[in-house]
C-alpha positions as CSV (number, residue, x, y, z in Angstrom):
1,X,0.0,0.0,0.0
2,X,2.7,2.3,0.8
3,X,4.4,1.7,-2.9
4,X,1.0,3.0,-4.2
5,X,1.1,5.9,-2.6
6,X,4.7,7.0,-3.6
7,X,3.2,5.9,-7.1
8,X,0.4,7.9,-7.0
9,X,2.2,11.3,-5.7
10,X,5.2,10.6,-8.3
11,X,2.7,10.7,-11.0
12,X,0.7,13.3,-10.0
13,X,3.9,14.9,-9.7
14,X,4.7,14.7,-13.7
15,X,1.2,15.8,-14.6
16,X,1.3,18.9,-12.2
17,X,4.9,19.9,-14.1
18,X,5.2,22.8,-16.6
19,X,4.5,21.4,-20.0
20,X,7.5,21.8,-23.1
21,X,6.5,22.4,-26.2
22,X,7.9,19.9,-28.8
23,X,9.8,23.0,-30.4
24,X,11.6,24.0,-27.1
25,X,12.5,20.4,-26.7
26,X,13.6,20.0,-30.4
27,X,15.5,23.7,-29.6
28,X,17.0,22.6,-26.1
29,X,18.6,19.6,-27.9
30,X,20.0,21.2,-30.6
31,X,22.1,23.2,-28.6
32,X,23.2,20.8,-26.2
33,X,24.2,18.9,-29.4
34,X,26.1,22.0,-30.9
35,X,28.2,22.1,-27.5
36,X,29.2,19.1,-27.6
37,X,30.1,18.5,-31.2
38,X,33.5,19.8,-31.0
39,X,34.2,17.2,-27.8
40,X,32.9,14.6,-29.5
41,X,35.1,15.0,-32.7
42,X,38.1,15.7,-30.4
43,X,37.9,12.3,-29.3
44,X,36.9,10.4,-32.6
45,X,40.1,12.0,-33.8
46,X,42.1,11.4,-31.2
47,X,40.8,7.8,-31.2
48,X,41.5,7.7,-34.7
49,X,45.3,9.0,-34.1
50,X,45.9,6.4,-31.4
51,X,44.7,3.7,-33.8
52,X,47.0,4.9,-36.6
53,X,50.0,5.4,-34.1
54,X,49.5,2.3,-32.8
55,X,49.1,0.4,-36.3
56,X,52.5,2.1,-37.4
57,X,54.4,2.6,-34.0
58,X,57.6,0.9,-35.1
59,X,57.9,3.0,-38.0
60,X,57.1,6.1,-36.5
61,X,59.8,5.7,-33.9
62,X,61.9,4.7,-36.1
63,X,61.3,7.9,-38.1
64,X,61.8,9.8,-35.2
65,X,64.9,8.5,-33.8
66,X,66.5,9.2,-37.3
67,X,65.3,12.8,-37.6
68,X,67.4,15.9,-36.1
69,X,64.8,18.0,-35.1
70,X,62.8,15.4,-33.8
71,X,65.9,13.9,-31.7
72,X,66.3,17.7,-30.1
73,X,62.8,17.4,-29.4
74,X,62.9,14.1,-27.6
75,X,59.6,13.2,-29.9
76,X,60.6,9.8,-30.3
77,X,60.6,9.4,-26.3
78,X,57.9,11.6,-25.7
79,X,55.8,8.9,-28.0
80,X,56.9,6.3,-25.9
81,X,55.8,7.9,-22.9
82,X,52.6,8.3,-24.4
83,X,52.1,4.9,-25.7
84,X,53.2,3.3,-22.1
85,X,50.5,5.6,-20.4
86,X,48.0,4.8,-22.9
87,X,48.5,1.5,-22.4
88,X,49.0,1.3,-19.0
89,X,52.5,-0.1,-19.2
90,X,55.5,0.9,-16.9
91,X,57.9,3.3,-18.4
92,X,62.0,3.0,-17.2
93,X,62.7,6.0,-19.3
């Protein structure tokens, strides 16, 4: 009996709210979608990065380890680093 009641009052809670129109719904969404678009294809590029790094890492090492600027930079290390954390490996460098 006690469930029933909770039932009742939650319900009558939803009837008593303010009602949206479909257009301030179809509005609303919109621009939750337009503030997110630029997160979401952030990560569906950095996902697609990670895949291609990961597909071609002993190349790209290898590419970087023979380049000068790249050597200054450390980049060849700096991948490393990246890749270990990524994949949740231990790092000695």
């Amino acid at each position: 009996m006690g469930s029933e009641k909770h039932r009742y009052r939650y319900y009558k809670g939803i009837r008593q709210m303010i009602q949206v129109s479909d257009q301030d719904m179809n509005t609303h969404l919109a621009e939750i979608s337009r503030e997110h678009t630029e997160s979401l294809n952030t990560l569906v590029a950095l996902h697609q990065l990670y895949q291609y790094t990961k597909k071609y890492y002993d190349e790209i090492i290898n590419a970087l380890e023979e380049d000068p600027s790249a050597q200054r930079m450390q980049l060849a290390i700096r991948l490393q680093q990246i890749a270990a954390a990524l994949e949740n490996k231990v790092t000695d460098l």
